[in-house]
C-alpha positions in Angstrom: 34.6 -7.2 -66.7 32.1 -4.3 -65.2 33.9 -1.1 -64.3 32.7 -0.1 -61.1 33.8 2.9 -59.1 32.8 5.5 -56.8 30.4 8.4 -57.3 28.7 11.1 -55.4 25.3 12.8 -55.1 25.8 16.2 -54.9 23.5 19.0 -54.3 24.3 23.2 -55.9 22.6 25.6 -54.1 18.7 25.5 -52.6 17.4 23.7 -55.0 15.7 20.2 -54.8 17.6 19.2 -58.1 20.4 16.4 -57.3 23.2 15.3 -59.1 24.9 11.6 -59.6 29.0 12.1 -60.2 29.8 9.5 -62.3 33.8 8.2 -62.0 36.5 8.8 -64.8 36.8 5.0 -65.2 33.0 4.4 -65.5 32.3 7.0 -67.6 35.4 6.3 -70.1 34.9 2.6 -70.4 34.2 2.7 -74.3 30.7 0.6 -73.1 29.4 3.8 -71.2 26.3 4.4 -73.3 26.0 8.4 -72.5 26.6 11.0 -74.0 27.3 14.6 -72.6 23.8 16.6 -72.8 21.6 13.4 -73.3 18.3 13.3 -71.6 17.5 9.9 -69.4 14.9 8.4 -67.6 15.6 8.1 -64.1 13.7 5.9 -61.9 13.9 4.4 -58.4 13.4 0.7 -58.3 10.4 -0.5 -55.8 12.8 -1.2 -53.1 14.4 1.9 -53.1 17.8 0.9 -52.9 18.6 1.7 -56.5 18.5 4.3 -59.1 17.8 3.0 -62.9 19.4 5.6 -65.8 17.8 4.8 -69.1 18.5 6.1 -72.7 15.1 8.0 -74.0 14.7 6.4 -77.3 
């Protein structure tokens, strides 16, 4: 089964940079493929309803 839960964008101080909370239960599912520090790709999808994370292989 997916774990799914809710997150938050969050903005810290004036800058532009944004930031995706992920949840406790998404992000310790033993399937979360992150690690702390990691650098992703982040793209918006055509319809602009989603935001793609990627590993950078």
């Amino acid at each position: 089964m997916v774990k799914e839960g809710k997150g938050r964008i969050v903005s810290v101080g004036k800058a532009k940079t944004r930031y995706v909370t992920v949840p406790a239960e998404v992000a310790g599912d033993d399937r979360f493929p992150f690690e702390t520090g990691e650098e992703v790709r982040v793209t918006i999808e055509e319809d602009k309803k989603r935001l793609i994370v990627e590993k950078i292989e």
